[in-house]
Wavefront OBJ file of the C-alpha trace (Angstrom):
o trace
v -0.891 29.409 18.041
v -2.173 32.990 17.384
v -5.665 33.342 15.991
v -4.303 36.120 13.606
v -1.595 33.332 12.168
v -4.788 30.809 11.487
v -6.488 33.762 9.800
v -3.108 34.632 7.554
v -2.943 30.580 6.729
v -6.863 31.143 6.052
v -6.120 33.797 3.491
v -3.309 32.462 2.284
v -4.740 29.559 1.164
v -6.685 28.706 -2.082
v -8.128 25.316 -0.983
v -9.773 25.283 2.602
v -8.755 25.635 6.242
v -11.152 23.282 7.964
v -11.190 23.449 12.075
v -13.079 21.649 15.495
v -16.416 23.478 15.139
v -17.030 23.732 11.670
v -19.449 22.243 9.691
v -17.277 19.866 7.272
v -14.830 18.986 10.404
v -16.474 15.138 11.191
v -16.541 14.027 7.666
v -12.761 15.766 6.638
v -11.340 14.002 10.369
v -12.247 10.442 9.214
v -10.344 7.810 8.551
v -10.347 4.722 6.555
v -9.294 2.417 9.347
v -12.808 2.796 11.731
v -10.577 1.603 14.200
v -8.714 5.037 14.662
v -10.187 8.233 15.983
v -8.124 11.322 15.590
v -9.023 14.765 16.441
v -6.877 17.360 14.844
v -6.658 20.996 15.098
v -6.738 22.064 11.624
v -6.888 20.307 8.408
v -5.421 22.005 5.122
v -7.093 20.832 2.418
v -4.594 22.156 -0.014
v -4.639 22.420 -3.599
v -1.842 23.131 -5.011
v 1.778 23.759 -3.903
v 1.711 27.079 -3.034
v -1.196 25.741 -0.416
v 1.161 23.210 0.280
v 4.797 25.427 1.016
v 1.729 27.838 3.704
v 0.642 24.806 4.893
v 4.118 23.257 6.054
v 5.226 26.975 6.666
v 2.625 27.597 9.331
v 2.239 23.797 10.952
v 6.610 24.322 11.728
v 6.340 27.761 12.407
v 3.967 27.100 15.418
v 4.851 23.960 16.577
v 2.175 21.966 15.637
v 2.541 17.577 15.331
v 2.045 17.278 10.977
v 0.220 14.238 9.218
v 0.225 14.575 5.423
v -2.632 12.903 3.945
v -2.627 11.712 0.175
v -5.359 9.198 -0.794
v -5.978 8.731 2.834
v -6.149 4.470 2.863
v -3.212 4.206 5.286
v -3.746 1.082 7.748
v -2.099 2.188 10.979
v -4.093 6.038 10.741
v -0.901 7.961 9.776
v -2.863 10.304 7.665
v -3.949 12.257 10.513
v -2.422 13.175 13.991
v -4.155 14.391 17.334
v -4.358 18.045 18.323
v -2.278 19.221 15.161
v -2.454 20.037 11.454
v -3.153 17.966 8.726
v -2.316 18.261 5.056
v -4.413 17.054 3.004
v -3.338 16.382 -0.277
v -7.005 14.529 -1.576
v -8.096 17.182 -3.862
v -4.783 17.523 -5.514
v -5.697 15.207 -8.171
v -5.397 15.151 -11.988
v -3.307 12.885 -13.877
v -1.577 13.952 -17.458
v -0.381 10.903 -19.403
v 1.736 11.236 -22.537
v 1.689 8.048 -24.690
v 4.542 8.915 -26.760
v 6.970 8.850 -23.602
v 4.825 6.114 -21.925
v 4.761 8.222 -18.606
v 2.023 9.831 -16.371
v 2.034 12.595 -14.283
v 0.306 11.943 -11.181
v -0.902 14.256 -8.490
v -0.519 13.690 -4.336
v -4.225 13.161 -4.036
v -4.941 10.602 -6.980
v -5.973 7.460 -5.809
v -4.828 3.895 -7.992
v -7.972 4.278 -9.659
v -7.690 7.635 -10.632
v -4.268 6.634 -12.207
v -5.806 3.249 -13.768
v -8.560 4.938 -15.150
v -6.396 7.576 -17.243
v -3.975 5.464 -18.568
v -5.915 2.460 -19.471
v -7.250 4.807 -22.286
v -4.182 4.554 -23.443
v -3.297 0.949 -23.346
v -0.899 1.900 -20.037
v -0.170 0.984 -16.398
v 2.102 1.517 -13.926
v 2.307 -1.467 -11.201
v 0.470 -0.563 -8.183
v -1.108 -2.200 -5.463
v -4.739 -4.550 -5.784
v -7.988 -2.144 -4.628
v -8.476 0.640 -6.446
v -8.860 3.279 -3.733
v -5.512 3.032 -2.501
v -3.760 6.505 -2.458
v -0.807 6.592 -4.679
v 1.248 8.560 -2.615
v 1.493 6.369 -0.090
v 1.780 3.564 -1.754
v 4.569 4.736 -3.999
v 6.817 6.129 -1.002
v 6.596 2.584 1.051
v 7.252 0.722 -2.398
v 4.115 -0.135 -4.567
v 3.910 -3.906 -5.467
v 0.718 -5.884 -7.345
v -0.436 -7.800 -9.939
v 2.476 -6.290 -12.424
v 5.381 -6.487 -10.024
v 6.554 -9.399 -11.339
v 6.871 -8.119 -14.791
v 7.714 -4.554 -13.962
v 8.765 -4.226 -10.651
v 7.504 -2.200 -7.723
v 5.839 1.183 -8.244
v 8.761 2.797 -6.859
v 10.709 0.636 -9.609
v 8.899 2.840 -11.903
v 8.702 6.273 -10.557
v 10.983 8.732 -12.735
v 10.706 11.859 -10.930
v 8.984 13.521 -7.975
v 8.381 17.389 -7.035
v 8.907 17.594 -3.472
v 8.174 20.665 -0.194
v 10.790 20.205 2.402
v 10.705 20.920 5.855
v 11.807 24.463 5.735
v 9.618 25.082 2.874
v 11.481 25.445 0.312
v 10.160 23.097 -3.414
v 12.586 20.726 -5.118
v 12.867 18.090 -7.927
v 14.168 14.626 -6.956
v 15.405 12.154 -9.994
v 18.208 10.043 -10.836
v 19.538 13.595 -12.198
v 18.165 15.985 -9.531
v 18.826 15.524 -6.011
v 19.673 12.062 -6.564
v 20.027 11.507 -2.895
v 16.531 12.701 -1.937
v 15.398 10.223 -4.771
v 16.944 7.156 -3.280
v 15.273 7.654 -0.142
v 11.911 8.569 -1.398
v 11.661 5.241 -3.081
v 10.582 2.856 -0.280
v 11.595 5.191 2.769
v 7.774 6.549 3.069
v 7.079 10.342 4.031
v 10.008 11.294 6.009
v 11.759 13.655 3.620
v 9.141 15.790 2.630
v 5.466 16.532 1.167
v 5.206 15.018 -2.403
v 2.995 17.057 -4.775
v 3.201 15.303 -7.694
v 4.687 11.743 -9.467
v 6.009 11.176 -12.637
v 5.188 7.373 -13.270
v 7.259 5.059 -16.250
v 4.461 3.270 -17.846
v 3.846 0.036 -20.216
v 1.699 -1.405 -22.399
v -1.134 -3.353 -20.029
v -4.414 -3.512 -21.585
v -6.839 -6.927 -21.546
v -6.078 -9.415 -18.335
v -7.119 -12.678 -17.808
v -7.691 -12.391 -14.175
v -9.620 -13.060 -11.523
v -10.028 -15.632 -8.030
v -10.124 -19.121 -8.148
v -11.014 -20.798 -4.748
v -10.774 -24.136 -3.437
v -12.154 -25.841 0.050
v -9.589 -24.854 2.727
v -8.582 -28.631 3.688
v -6.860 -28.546 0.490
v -5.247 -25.479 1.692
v -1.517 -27.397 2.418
v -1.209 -28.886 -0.580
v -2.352 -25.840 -2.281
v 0.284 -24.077 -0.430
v 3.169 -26.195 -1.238
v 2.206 -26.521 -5.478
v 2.544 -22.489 -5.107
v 5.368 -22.237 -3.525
v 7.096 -24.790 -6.433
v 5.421 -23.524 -9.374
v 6.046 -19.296 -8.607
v 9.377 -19.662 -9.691
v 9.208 -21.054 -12.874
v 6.244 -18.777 -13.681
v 6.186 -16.874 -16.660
v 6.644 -13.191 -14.780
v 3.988 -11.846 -17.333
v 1.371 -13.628 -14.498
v 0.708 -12.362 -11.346
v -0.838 -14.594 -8.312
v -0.898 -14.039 -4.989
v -2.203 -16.754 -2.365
v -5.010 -15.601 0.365
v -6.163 -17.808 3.273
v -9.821 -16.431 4.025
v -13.263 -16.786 4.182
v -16.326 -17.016 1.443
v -18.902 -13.882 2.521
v -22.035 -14.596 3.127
v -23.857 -12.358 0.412
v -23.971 -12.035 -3.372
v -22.411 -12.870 -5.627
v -20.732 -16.027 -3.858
v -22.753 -19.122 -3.992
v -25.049 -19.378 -1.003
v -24.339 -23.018 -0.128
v -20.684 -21.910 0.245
v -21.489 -18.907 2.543
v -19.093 -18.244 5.584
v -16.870 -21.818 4.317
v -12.979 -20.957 4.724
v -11.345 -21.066 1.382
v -7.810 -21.271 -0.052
v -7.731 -18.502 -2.637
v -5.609 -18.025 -5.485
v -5.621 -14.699 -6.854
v -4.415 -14.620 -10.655
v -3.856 -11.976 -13.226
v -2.293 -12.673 -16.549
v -0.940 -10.103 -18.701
v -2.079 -10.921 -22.000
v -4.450 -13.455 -23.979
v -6.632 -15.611 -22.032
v -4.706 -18.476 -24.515
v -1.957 -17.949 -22.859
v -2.886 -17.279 -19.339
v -4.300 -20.689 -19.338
v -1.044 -22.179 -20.677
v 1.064 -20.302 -17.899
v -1.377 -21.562 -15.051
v -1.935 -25.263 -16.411
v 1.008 -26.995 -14.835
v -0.121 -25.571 -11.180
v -4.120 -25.696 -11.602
v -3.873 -29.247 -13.208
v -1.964 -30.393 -10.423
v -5.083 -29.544 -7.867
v -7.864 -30.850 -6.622
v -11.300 -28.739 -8.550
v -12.067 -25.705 -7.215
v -14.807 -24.346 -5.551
v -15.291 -21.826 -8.167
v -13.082 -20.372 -10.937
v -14.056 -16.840 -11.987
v -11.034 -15.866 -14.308
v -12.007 -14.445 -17.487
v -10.925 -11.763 -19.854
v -11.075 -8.254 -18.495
v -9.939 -4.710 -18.560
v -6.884 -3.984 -16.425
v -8.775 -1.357 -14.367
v -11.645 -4.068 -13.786
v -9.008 -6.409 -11.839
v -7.990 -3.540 -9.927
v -11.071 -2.409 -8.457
v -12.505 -6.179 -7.712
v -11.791 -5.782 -4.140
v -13.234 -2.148 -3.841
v -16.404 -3.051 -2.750
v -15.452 -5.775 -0.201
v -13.060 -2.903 1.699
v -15.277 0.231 2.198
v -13.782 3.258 4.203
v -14.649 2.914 7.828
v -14.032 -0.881 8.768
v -12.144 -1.869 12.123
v -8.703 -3.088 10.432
v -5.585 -4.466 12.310
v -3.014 -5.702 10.461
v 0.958 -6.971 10.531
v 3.054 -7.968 7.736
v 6.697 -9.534 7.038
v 8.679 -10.589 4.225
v 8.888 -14.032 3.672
v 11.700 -15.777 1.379
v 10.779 -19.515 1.980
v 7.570 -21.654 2.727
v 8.770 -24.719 4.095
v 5.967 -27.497 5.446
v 6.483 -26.452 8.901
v 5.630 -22.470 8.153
v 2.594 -23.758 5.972
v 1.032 -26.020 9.199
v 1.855 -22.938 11.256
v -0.602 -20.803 9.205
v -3.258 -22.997 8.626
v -3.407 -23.543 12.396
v -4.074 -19.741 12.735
v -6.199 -19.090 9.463
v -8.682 -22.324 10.932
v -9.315 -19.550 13.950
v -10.423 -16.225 11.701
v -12.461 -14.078 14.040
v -14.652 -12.762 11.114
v -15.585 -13.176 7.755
v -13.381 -10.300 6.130
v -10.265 -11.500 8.231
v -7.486 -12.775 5.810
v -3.801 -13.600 5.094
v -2.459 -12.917 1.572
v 0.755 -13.570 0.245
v 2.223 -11.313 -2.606
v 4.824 -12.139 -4.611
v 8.014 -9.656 -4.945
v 10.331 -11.916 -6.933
v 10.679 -10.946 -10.805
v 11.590 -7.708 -11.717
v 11.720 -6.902 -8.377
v 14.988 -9.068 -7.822
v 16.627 -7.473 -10.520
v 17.326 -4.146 -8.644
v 19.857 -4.031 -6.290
v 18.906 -3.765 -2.235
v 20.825 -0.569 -1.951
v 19.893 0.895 -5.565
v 16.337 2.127 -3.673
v 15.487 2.678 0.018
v 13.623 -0.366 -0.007
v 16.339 -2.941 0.730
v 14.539 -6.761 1.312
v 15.303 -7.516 -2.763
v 15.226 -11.033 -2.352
v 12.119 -11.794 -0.416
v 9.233 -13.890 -2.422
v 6.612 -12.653 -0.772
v 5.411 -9.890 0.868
v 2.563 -11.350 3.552
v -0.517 -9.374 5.153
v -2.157 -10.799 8.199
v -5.448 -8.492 8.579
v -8.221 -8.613 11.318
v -10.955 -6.606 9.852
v -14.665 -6.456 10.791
v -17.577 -3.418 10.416
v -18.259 -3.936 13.750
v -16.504 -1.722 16.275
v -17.032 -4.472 19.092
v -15.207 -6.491 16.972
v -11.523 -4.353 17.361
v -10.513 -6.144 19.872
v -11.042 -10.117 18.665
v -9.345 -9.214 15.526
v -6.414 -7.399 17.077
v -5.819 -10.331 19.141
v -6.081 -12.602 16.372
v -4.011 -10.816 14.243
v -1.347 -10.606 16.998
v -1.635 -14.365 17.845
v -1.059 -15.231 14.214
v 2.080 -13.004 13.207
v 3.616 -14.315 16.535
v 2.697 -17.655 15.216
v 4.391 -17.503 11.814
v 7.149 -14.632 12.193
v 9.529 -17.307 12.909
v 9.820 -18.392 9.681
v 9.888 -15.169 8.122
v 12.841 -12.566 7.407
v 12.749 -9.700 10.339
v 11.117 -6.748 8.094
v 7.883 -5.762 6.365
v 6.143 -3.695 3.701
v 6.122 -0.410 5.728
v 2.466 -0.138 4.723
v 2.109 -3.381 6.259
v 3.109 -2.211 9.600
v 0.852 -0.551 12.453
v 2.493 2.560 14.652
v 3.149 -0.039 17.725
v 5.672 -2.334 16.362
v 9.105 -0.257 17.340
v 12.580 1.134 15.917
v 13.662 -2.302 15.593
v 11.298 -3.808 13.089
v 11.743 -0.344 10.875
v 15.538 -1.078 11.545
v 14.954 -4.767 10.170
v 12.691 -3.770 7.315
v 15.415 -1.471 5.950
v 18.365 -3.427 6.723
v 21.745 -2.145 5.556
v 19.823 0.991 4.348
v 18.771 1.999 7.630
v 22.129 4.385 8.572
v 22.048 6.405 5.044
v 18.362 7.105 5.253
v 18.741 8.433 9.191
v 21.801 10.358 7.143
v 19.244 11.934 4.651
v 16.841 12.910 7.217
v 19.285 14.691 8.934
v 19.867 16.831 6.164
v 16.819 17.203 4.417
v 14.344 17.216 7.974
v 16.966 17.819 10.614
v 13.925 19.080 13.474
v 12.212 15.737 12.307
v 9.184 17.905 11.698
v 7.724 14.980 9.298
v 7.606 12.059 12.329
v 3.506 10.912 12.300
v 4.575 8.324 9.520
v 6.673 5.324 9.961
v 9.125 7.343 11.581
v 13.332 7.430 10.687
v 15.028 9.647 13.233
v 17.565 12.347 11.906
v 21.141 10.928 12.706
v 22.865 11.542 15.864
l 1 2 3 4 5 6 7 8 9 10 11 12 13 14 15 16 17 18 19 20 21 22 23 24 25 26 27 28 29 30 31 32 33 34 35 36 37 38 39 40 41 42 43 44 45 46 47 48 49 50 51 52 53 54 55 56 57 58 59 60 61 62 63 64 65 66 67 68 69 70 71 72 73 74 75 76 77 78 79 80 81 82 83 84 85 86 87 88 89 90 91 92 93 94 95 96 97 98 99 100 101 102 103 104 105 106 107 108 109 110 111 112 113 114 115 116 117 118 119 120 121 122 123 124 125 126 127 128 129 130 131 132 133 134 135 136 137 138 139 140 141 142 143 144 145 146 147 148 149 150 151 152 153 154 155 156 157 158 159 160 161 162 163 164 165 166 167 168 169 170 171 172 173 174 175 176 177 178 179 180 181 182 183 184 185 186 187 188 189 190 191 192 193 194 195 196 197 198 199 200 201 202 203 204 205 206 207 208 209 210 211 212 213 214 215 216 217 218 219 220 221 222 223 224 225 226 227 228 229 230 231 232 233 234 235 236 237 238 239 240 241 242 243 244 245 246 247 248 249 250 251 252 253 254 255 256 257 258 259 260 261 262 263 264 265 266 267 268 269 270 271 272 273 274 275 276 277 278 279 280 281 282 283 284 285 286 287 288 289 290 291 292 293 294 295 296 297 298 299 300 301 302 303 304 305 306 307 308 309 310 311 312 313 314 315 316 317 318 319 320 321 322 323 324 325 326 327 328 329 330 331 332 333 334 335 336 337 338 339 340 341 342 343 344 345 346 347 348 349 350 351 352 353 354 355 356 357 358 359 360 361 362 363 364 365 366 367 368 369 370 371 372 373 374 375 376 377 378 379 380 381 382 383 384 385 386 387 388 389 390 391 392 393 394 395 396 397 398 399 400 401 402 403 404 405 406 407 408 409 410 411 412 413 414 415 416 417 418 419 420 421 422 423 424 425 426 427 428 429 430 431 432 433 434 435 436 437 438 439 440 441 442 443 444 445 446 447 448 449 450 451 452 453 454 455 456 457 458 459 460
């Protein structure tokens, strides 16, 4: 790499060329995963597309390894890649919403937040994921499911249109009507195809929740577990509940004589009145021992969605697996309360989220993502501020997806997955879908010059 090519990208750009040496490089280079430590070459903050089309220009011209960055809150450190260039997407932000057509036009760096923040003003949502900093690029491309998902589908369920750069540089449209094939894949196959720039979201009418945790003693846990796994499907889809096996923190605003106690948590969000809500959750909660604490209550959308932000900060050691899961049976359930009794720290957690709903009523090869008939969509995570902590919860982590895989189908939520797991879980998470996408990549990234991401090879 010439110095006079840097200094044409330089020029070239109107965001900023950030390299080793200068003064912004530490804080631009960091991750959200404290676990990671990447050193790149250059990072191109970019904003617009024109920044973006130099950007991909220059990093394939000259050889260089490329990590697109959007929101930045990928697990596994795939925003960022070792002794190449990164784009970064993060000030590309600015969401336009139009009410009439219930749809949002979202920029690569806007965060679920960002997006939650503009449309709740107009009594709109899009499903997305649970903490409020989670980029919305990446979660769209690997699927997108939360609280809503059940109602509305996954994000990816609801994404109308993208603007795309492609490998060679050139800027493209992708809908049902506009390179229809490029749309297929970018809906679950992550960011193989190209550099998104910009979303355009379907939206609904989400307003007031009645949300929020209710947790009960974890020796309850197994018959907590097996009332959920009955009463999901008969669930009104309008609520939204996911099941976590963690631990109460020891700090405000949890009760101190429950500090550091492992808890059974059910995670709830109803889309509408609190009347309602109540009537939807009666025949599980009335079937359980009391709680610990209840703390659902009547609450902005954007208020559920950011609960979590504080408990996550940028910087923690994280290690995490995932798998789709389609059953629970009592075996599975003894499985993961062996391994959830073991947590090797207080943020350490497994959450189930459930992807039945809406999300069964598109077809498996309608979208990239193919696993339409899972129920769940599980997270085992390891996570700790404490970098002398890394390798406990790895360990843990590992012990307790080997424990509990068995049971489970063979893929996961690519967002889910770290960069050591292989070909032949991204093989299994995109089943019958595999052999088009490789097809796709072929033609639209034939060099593979898009590979630091949950990687599909260009067919043979």
């Amino acid at each position: 790499m010439r110095g006079e090519d840097k200094t044409k990208l330089r020029e070239s750009l109107r965001g900023t060329l950030i390299e080793r040496g200068d003064a912004a490089y530490e804080e631009a280079r960091k991750l959200y995963n404290g676990m990671i430590d990447k050193r790149p070459l250059l990072i191109a903050r970019c904003v617009d597309v024109a920044d973006v089309i130099a950007a991909v220009n220059f990093g394939r011209d000259n050889d260089l390894l490329i990590a697109i960055r959007g929101g930045g809150h990928n697990g596994p450190g795939l925003a960022s890649v070792d002794d190449g260039l990164v784009i970064d997407l993060s000030t590309m932000k600015g969401v336009r919403v139009d009410p009439a057509a219930r749809a949002a036009r979202v920029g690569a760096g806007c965060t679920q937040g960002d997006v939650d923040h503009a449309t709740h003003a107009f009594g709109l949502a899009t499903p997305a994921g649970i903490i409020s900093t989670t980029g919305m690029a990446g979660l769209t491309l690997s699927g997108g499911h939360g609280y809503l998902s059940r109602k509305y589908g996954l994000t990816i369920d609801n994404l109308i249109e993208a603007d795309v750069v492609l490998a060679d540089g050139s800027f493209v449209t992708a809908s049902k009507d506009k390179n229809p094939d490029l749309f297929w894949a970018l809906r679950g196959g992550g960011g193989n195809f190209g550099v998104v720039t910009s979303f355009l979201f379907r939206l609904h009418p989400v307003s007031t929740v009645f949300a929020g945790p209710i947790a009960w003693d974890q020796k309850h846990a197994r018959t907590i577990m097996q009332c959920y796994r009955e009463f999901l499907p008969r669930a009104p889809e309008e609520l939204g509940i996911f099941l976590g096996l963690k631990t109460i923190l020891s700090s405000a605003p949890f009760p101190e004589e429950l500090w550091g106690k492992r808890m059974c948590l059910l995670m709830c969000c109803y889309d509408g009145p609190e009347e309602k809500g109540r009537q939807a959750l009666a025949p599980l909660i009335d079937a359980l021992p009391a709680p610990w604490l209840n703390w659902m209550g009547t609450m902005p959308y954007p208020a559920v969605q950011s609960m979590f932000d504080g408990l996550y900060p940028k910087g923690m050691q994280w290690y995490w697996r995932g798998d789709f899961v389609k059953a629970l049976p009592d075996a599975a359930i003894d499985a993961h309360l062996e391994q959830a009794a073991k947590t090797p720290s207080e943020l350490s957690l497994m959450h189930l989220y459930p992807i039945d709903g809406a999300v069964h009523r598109t077809g498996r090869n309608e979208t990239a993502w193919n696993c339409r008939d899972a129920t769940w969509s599980m997270v085992i995570a390891g996570i700790d501020p404490n970098p002398q902590k890394a390798g406990p919860v790895t360990r843990w982590t590992k012990t307790y997806w080997e424990a509990v895989h068995p049971f489970d189908l063979g893929g996961a939520y690519p967002n889910y997955m770290m960069d050591d797991e292989g070909d032949a879980r991204l093989k299994a998470t995109y089943g019958d879908n595999y052999t088009r996408l490789a097809s796709l990549k072929k033609k639209f990234d034939p060099a593979n010059l898009f590979r630091v991401n949950q990687n599909i090879r260009p067919a043979a």
